[in-house]
PDB file of N, H, CA, C and O in Angstrom:
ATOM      1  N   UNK A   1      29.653 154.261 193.156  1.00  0.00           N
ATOM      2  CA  UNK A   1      29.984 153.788 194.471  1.00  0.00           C
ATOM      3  C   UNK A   1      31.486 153.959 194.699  1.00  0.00           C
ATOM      4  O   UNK A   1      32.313 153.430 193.956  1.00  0.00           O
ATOM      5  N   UNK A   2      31.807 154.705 195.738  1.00  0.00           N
ATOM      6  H   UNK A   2      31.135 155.134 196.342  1.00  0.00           H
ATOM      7  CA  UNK A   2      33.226 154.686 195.866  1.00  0.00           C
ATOM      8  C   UNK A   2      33.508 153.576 196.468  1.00  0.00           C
ATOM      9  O   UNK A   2      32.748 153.287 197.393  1.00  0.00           O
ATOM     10  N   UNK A   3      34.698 152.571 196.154  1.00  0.00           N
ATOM     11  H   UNK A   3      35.315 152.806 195.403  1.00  0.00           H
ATOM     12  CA  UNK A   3      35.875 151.795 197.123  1.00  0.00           C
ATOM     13  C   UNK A   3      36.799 151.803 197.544  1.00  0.00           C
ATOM     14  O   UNK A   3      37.317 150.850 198.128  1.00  0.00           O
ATOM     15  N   UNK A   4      37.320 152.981 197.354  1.00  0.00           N
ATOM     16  H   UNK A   4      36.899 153.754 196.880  1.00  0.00           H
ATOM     17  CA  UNK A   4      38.962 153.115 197.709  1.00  0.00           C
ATOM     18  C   UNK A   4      38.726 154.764 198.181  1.00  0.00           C
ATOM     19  O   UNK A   4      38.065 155.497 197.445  1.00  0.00           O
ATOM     20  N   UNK A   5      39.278 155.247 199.374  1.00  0.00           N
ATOM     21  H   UNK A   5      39.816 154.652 199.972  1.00  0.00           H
ATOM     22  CA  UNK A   5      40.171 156.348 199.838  1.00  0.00           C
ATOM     23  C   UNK A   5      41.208 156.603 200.999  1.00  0.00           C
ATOM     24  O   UNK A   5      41.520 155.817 201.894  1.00  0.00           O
ATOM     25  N   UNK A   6      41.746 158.097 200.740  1.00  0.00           N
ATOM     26  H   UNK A   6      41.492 158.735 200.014  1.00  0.00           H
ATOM     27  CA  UNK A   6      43.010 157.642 201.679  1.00  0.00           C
ATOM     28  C   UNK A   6      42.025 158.000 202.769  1.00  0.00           C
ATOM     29  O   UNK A   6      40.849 158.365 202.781  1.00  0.00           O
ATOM     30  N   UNK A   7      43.455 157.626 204.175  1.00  0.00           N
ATOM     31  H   UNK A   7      44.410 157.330 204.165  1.00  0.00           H
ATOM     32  CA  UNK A   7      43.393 157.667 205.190  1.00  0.00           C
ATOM     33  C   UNK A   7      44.574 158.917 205.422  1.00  0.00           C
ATOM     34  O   UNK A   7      45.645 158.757 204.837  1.00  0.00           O
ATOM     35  N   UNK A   8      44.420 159.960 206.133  1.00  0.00           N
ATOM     36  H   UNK A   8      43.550 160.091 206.608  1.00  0.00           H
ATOM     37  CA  UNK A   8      45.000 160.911 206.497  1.00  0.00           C
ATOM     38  C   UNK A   8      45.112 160.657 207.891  1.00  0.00           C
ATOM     39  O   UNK A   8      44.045 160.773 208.494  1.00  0.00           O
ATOM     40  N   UNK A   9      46.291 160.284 208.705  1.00  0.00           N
ATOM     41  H   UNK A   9      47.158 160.190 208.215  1.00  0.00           H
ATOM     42  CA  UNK A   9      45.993 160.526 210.441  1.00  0.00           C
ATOM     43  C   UNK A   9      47.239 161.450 210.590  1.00  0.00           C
ATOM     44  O   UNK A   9      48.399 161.515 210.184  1.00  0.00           O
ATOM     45  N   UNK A  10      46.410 162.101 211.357  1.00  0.00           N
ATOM     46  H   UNK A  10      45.467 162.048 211.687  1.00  0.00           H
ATOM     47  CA  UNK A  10      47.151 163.993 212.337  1.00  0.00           C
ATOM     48  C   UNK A  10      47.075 163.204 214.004  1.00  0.00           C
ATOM     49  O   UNK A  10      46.290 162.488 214.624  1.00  0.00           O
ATOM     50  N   UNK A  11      48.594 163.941 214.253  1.00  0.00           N
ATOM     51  H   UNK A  11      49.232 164.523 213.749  1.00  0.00           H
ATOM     52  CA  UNK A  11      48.727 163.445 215.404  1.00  0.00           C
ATOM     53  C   UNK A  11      48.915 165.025 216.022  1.00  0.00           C
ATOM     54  O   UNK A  11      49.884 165.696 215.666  1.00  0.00           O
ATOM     55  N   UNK A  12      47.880 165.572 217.000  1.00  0.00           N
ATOM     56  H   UNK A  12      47.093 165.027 217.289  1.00  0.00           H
ATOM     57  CA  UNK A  12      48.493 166.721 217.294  1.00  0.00           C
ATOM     58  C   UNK A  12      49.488 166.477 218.430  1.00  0.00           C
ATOM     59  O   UNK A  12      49.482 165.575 219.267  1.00  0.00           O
ATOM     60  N   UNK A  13      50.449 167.617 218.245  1.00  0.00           N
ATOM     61  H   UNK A  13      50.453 168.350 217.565  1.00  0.00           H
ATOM     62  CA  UNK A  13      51.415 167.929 219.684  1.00  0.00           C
ATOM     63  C   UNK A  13      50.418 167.974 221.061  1.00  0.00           C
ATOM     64  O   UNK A  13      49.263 168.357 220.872  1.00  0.00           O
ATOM     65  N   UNK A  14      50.732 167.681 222.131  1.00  0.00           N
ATOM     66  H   UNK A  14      51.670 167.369 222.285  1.00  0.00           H
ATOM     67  CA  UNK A  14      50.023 167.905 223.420  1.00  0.00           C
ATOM     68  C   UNK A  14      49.083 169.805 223.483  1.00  0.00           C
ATOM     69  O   UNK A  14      49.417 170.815 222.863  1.00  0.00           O
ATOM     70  N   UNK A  15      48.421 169.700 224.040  1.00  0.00           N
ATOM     71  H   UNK A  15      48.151 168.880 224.543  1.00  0.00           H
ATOM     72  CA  UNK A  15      48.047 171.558 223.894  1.00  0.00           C
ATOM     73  C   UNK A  15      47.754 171.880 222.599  1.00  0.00           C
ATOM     74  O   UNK A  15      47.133 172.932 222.447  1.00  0.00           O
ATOM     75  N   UNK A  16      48.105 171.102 221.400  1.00  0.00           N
ATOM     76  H   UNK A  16      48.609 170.248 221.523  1.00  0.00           H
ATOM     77  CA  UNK A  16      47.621 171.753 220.252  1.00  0.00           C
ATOM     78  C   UNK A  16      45.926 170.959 219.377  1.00  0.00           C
ATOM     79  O   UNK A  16      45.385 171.411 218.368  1.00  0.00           O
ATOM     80  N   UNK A  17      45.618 170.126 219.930  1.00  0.00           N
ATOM     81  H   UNK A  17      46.057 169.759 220.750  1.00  0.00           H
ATOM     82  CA  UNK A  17      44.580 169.529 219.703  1.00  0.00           C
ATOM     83  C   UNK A  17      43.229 170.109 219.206  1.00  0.00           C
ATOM     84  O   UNK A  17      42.506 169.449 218.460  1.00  0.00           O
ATOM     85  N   UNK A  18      42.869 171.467 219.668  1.00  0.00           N
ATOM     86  H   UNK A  18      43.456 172.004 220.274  1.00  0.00           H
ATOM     87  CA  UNK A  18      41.871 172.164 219.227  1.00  0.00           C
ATOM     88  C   UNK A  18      42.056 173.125 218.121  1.00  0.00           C
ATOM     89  O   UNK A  18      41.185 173.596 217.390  1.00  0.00           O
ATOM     90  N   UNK A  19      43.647 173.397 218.112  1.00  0.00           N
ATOM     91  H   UNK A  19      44.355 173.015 218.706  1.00  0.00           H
ATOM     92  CA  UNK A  19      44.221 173.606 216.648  1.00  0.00           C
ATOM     93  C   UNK A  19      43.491 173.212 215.231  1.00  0.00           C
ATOM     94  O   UNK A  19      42.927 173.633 214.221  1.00  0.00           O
ATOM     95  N   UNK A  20      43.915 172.156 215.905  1.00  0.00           N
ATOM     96  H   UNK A  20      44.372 171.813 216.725  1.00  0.00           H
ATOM     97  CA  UNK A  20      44.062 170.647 214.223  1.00  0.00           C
ATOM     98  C   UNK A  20      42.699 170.761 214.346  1.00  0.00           C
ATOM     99  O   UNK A  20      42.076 171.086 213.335  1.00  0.00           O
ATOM    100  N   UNK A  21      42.085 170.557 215.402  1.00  0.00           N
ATOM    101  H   UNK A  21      42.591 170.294 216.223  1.00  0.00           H
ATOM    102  CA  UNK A  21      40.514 170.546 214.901  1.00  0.00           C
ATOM    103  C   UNK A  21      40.018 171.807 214.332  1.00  0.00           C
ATOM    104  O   UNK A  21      38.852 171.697 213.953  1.00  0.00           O
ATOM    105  N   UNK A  22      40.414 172.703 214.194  1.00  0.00           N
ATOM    106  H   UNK A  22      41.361 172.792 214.503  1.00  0.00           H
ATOM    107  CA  UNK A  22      40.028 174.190 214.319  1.00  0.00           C
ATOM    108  C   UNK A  22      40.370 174.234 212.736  1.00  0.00           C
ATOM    109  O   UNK A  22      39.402 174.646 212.096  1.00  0.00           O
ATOM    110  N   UNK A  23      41.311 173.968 212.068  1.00  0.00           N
ATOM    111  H   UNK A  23      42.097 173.633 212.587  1.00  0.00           H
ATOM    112  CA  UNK A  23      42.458 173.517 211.022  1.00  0.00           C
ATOM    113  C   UNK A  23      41.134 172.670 210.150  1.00  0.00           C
ATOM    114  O   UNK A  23      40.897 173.048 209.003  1.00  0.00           O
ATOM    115  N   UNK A  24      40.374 171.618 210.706  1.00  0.00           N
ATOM    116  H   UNK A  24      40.567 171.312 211.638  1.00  0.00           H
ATOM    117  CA  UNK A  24      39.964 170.478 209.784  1.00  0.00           C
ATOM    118  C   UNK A  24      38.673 171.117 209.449  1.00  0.00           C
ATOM    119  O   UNK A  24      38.036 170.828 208.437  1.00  0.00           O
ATOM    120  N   UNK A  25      38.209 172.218 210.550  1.00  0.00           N
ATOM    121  H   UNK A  25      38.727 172.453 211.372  1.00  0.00           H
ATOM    122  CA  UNK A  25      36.759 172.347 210.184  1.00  0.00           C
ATOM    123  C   UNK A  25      36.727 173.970 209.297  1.00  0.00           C
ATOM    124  O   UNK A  25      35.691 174.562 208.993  1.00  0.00           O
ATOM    125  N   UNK A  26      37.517 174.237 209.136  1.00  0.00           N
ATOM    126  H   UNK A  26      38.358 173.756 209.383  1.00  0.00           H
ATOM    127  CA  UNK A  26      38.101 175.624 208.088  1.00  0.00           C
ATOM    128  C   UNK A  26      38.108 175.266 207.086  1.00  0.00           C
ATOM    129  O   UNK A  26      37.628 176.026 206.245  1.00  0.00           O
ATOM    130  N   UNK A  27      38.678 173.863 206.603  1.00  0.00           N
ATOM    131  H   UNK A  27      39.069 173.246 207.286  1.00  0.00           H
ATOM    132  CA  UNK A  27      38.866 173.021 205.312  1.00  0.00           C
ATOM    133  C   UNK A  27      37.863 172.711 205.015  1.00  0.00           C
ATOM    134  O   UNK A  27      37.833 172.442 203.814  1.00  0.00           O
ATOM    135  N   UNK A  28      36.443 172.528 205.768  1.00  0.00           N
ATOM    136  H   UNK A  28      36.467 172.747 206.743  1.00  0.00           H
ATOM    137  CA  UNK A  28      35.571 171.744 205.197  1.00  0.00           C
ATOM    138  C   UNK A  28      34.740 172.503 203.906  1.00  0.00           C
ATOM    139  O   UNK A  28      34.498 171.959 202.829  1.00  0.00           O
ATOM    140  N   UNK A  29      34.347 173.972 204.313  1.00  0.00           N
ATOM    141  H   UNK A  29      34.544 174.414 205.188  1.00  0.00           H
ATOM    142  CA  UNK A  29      34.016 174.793 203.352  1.00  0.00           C
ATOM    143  C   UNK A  29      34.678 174.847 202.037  1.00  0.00           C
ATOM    144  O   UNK A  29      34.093 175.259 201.036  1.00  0.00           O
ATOM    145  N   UNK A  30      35.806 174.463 202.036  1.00  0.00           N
ATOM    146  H   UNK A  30      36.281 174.128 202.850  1.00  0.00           H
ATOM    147  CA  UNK A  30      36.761 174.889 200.716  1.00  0.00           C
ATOM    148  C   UNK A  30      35.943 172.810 199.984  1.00  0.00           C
ATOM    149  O   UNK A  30      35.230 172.647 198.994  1.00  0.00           O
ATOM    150  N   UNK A  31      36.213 172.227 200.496  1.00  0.00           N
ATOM    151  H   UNK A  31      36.792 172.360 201.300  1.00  0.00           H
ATOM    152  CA  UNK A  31      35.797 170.632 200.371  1.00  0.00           C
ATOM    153  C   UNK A  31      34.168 170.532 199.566  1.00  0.00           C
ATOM    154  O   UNK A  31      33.759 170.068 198.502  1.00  0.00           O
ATOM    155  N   UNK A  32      33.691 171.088 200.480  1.00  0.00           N
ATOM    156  H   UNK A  32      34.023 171.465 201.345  1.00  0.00           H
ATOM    157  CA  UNK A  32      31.881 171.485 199.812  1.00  0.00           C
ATOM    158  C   UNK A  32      32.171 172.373 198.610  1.00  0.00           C
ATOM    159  O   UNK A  32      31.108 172.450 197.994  1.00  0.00           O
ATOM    160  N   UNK A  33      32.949 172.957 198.094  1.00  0.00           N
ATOM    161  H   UNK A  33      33.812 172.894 198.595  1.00  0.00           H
ATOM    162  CA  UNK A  33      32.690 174.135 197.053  1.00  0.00           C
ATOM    163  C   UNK A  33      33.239 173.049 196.086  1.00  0.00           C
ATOM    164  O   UNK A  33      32.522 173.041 195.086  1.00  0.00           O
ATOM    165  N   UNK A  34      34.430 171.948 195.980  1.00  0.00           N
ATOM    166  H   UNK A  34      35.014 171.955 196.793  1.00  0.00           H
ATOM    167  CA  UNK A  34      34.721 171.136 195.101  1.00  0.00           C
ATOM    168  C   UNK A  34      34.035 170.157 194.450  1.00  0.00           C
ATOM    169  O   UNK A  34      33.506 169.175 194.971  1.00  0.00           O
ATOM    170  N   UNK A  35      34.066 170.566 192.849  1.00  0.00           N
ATOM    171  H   UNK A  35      34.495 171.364 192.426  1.00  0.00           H
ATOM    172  CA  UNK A  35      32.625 169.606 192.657  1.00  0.00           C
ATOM    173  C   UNK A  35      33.690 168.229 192.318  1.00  0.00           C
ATOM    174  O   UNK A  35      34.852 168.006 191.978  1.00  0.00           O
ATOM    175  N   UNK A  36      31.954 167.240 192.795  1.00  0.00           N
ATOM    176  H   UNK A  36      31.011 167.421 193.071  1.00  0.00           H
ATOM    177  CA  UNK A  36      32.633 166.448 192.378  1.00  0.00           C
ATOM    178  C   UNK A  36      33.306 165.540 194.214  1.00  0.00           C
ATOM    179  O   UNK A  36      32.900 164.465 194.656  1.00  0.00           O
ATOM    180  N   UNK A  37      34.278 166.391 194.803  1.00  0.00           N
ATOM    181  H   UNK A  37      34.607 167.265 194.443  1.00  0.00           H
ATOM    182  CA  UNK A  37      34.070 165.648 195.777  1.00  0.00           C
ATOM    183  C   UNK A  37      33.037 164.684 196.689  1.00  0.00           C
ATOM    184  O   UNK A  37      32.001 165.057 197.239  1.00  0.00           O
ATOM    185  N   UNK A  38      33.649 163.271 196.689  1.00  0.00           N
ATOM    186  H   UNK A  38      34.491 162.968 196.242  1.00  0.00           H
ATOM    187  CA  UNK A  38      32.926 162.122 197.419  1.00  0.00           C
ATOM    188  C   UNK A  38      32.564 162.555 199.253  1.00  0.00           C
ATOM    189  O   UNK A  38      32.564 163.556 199.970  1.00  0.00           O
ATOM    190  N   UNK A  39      32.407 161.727 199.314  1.00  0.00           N
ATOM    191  H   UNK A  39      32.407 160.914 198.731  1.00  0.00           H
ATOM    192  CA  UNK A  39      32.473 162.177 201.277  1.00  0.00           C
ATOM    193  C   UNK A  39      33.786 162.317 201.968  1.00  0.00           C
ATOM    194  O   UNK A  39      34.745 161.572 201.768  1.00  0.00           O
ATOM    195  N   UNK A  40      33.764 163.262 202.743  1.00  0.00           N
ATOM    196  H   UNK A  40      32.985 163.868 202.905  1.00  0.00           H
ATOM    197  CA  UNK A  40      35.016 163.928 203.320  1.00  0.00           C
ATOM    198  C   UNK A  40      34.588 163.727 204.963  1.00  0.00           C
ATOM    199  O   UNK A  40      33.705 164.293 205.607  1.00  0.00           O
ATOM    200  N   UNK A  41      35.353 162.924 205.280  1.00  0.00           N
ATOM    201  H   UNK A  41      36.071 162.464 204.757  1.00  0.00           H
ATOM    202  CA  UNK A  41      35.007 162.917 207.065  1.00  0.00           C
ATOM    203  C   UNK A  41      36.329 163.312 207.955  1.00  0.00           C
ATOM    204  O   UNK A  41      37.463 163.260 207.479  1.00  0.00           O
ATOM    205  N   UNK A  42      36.020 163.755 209.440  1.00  0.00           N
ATOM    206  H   UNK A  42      35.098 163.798 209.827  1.00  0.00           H
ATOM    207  CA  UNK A  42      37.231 163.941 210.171  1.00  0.00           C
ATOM    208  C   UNK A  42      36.503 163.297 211.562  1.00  0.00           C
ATOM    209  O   UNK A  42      35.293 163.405 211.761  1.00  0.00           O
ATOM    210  N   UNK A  43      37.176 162.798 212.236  1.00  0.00           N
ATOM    211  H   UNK A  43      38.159 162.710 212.074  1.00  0.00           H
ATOM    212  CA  UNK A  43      37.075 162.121 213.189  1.00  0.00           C
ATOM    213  C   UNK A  43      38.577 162.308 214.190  1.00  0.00           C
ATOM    214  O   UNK A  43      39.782 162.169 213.983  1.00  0.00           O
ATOM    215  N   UNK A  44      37.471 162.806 215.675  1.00  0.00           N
ATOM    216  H   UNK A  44      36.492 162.918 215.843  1.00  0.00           H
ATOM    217  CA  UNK A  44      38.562 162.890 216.567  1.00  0.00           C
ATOM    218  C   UNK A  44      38.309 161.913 217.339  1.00  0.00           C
ATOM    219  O   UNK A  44      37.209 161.482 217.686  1.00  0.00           O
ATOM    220  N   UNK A  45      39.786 161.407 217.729  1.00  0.00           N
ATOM    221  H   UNK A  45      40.680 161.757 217.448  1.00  0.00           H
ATOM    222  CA  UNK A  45      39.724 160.274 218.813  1.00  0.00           C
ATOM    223  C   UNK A  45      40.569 161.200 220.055  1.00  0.00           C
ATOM    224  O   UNK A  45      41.500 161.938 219.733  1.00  0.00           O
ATOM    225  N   UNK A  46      40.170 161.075 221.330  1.00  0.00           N
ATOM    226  H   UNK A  46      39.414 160.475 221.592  1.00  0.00           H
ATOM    227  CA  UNK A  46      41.047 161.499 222.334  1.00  0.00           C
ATOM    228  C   UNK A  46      40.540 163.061 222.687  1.00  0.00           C
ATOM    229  O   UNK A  46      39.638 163.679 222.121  1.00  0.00           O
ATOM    230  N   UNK A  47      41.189 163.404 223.530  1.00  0.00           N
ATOM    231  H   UNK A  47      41.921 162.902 223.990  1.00  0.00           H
ATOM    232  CA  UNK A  47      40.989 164.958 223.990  1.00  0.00           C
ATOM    233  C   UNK A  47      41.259 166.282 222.801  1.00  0.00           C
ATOM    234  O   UNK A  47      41.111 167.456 223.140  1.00  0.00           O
TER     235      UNK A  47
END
């Protein structure tokens, strides 16, 4: 059972928002190939 992980918050610049998202969901593939990794979530708040 995990209890503890970090918290990562990305603040994008105005206009760059689909960036960072673009950025988080590129990472996710590399995340799935790591064994061993727990759950990995990204969550957008805002536009």
């Amino acid at each position: 059972m995990v209890t503890k992980a970090p918290l990562v918050q990305l603040e994008a610049k105005p206009g760059k928002e689909d960036a960072v998202e673009d950025f988080l969901r590129s990472a996710l593939p590399l995340v799935e190939r790591e064994p061993g990794t727990r759950p990995w979530l990204a969550v957008r708040f805002g536009p």
